[in-house]
C-alpha positions, 0 to 999 in steps of 0.5 A: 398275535405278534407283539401282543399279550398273546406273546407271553401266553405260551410261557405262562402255559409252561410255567403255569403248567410246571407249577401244577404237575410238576413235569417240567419237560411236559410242561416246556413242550407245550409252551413250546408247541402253543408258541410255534401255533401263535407265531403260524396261525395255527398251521399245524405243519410250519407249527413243527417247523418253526419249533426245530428251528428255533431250537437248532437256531437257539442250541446253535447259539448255545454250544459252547455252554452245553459244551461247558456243562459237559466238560464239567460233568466229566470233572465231577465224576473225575474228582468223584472216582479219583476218591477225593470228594470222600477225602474233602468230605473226611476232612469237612466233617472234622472242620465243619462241626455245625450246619451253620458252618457248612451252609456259610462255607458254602455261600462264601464259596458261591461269593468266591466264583463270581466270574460265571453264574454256570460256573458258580452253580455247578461247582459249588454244588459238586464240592459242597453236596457231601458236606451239606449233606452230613449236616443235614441240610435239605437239597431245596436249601442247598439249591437256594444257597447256591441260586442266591450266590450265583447271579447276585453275586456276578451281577455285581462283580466288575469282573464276570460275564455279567458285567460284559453283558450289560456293558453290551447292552447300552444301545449304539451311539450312546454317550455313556460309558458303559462299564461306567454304568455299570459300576454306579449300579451296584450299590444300588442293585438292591436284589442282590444285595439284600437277597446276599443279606438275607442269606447271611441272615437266615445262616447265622439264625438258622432260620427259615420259612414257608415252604423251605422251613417245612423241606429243612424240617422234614429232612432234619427229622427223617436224615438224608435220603440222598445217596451220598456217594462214597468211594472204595477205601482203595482210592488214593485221592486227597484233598489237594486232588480236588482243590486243585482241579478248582483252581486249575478250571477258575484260572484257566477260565479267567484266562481264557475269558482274558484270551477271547477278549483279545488280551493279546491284542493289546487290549486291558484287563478291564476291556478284555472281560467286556470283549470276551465270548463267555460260552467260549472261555468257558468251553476251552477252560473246562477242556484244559482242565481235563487235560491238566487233571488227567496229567495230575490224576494218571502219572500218580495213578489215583485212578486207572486210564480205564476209570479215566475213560469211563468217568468221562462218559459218566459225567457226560450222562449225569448232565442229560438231564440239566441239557434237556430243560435248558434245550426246552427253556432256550426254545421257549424263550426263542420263540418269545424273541423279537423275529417270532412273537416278540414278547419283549417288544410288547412289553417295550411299547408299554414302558416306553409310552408310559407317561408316569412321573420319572420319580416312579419309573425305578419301581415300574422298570422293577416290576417290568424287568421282573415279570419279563425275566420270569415270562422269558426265563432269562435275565440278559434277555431282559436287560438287553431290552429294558436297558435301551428303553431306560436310556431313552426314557431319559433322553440319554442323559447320564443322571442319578435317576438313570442309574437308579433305574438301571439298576433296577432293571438289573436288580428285577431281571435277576429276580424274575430269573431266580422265580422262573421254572424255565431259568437256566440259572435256576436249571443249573442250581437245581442240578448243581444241588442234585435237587428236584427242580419243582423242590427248588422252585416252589421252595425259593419264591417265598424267599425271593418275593418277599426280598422284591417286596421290599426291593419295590418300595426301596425303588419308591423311595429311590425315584421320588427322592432321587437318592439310591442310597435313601432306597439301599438303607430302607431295604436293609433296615425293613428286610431284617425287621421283616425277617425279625418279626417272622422268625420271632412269631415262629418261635411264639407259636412253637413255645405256644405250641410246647406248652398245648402239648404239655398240658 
């Protein structure tokens, strides 16, 4: 079952399963449980073996980041009990005055923290939560926005931990630069610009569909039944004692980054990022914050050293919940790697002994990135994979059709990604808006299937023509007149509708 279909079984239990019932934890257990049976046999005894190691090997790898989610979790309730969310939230309700308003705050702000996508989804969920929610925005859609700025948007920053990762991607010996590469992606990364344009698009319209149209409209007519937390009036935080903190984890993460990338050695700015250890920066830059909050908080006692103390076990237990699903996720996807059941390398065989014209591998690489990145839940999995086969498709050469087909690999990994249950992006926007997981996703793949649709014939075009820029402007003009037709017959059918009603 090594190397075979069979591989990608056990994620098909897991995401199948979530679907259904709705128990994401249930669901990645059994996954896990049908992965470790594969890889033995069926030997029930090194099943259970195989599953604890890949998870200690696999949470092993991953501390950093679980160490980040926690620190994290501690800033939130700091700012929360500090009493300056209640503050942020006085002031955003005076400044804000339409949900439109709220909603592109909230996109501009996931635009703005492109460094990490954890980062991003976390934070813009803590700062944006209230005020979305005086507006009347449903968690699903906040989730969404959220989801829809963060990857897209560090997969096409020069500067995140994004870039660094598929620089590292290109396989040993290669001749091309790969920073180079990367940078002559991006205007054709067509997901994550038009997924970008479809969030700007359905902002400013205010406009949705499926299943997101039928959360946000529910949820407009019943209110808000999410607790929206407020502070005793006896709190002394501002504003400033929020946007501070922000600021003060943004630069000290970006420094940090710069410091494992060995700034210091001598390196460039440039060179430093693609060097640097993301889990790493970011675990020192969320313990530096604390440190400096609490020299911000304590000597103006906006809160006690008691509530100090308390507020850090209290952002400890509120991120259980996005540590266990990603814990699950991580071993799930561990299992499908090369040294157990191998699912990337199944799919490798397949691209690489395709023998289709070169002007169809974009779409093709599309689809393949897009489907391993749901299977396995992760996106840097996939192009990791994908990147060195797109490489020898085309002999190493730099070409156009090379970097329009990186380009679709990264666009397809990135899509794959948001679709997936078992995403750890997509786990963390759930928690960032404080969202139920299943809400999220069963609410978000109407949205970014009907973007990869059009992706996929931008890619058609892209290859037979050889020209990215001919895919980029049809995936422009048919994602507006698509999205055009559909609000257009929802607003038929609701005059049409007013009218039965009428007489």
């Amino acid at each position: 079952m090594v190397g075979t279909f069979w591989a990608l079984v056990p994620p098909i239990i897991a995401i199948g399963l979530a679907l259904i019932t709705k128990e994401v934890y249930f669901s990645l257990l059994l996954g896990i449980l049908a992965g470790g049976l594969f890889y033995t046999n069926f030997h029930i005894g090194e099943t259970m073996e195989t599953c604890i190691n890949v998870m200690s090997e696999k949470v092993g790898e991953n501390v950093p980041i679980l160490i980040f989610l926690v620190l994290l979790g501690m800033i939130v309730a700091l700012v929360t009990k500090s009493g300056a969310s209640r503050a942020y939230g006085k002031w955003a309700t005076k400044s804000i005055k339409t949900q439109r308003g709220a909603l592109f705050a909230t996109a501009g702000l996931g635009a703005l923290i492109f460094v990490d996508d954890y980062f991003n989804c976390l934070t813009v969920g803590t700062v944006m939560g209230p005020v979305t929610d005086r507006h009347k925005v449903s968690r699903a859609k906040l989730a969404y926005i959220i989801d829809a700025t963060a990857a897209p948007v560090c997969i096409i920053a020069p500067i995140s931990s994004w870039a660094a990762a598929v620089t590292s991607s290109l396989p040993e010996g290669s001749t091309i630069d790969g920073f180079n590469l990367f940078l002559r992606t991006i205007p054709f990364n067509l997901y994550a610009l038009l997924t970008l344009l479809m969030v700007a698009f359905i902002i400013f319209f205010k406009f949705d569909f499926s299943k997101m149209k039928k959360y946000q409209t529910a949820h407009e007519k019943e209110g808000s039944h999410f607790e929206i937390e407020e502070e005793d009036d006896g709190k002394k935080g501002k504003i400033c004692d929020l946007i501070i903190p922000i600021i003060m984890l943004i630069v000290v993460c970006i420094l940090c980054m710069l410091y494992t990338g060995g700034i210091l050695e001598g390196k460039g700015i440039i060179a430093a990022f693609s060097d640097c250890s993301a889990g790493m920066s970011l675990a020192m830059g969320g313990f530096i914050s604390i440190v400096l909050i609490g020299l911000l908080y304590l000597p103006r006692k906006i809160i006690t050293f008691t509530e100090f103390a308390e507020s850090l076990v209290e952002g400890f237990k509120a991120m259980v919940p996005a540590i266990l699903i990603l814990t699950l996720a991580w071993t799930l996807s561990g299992l499908c790697r090369a040294e157990y059941l191998d699912a990337g390398g199944f799919v490798g065989n397949l691209v690489g002994g395709s023998s289709m014209a070169m002007g169809l591998m974009p779409a093709i690489l599309f689809l393949v990135a897009l489907g391993l990145a749901f299977a396995t839940g992760t996106s840097w999995g996939t192009f990791s994979i994908l990147v060195p086969i797109a490489m020898a498709i085309f002999g190493g050469q730099d070409s156009q059709i090379l970097v329009i087909s990186v380009a679709a690999i990264l666009a397809g990994a990135v899509c794959g990604d948001h679709i997936s249950p078992i995403s750890d992006t997509t786990i963390l926007s759930s928690a960032g808006a404080r969202c139920n997981h299943l809400d999220h996703v069963s609410t978000q793949i109407p949205y970014a299937l009907l973007v990869a649709g059009v992706c996929f014939v931008g890619y058609l075009i892209s290859g037979l023509t050889g020209n990215g820029w001919l895919g980029l402007g049809f995936g422009i003009v048919a994602l507006i007149v698509i999205l055009t037709v559909i609000m257009q017959t929802q607003k038929n059918r609701a005059v049409q509708k007013a009218d039965t009603e009428n007489s």
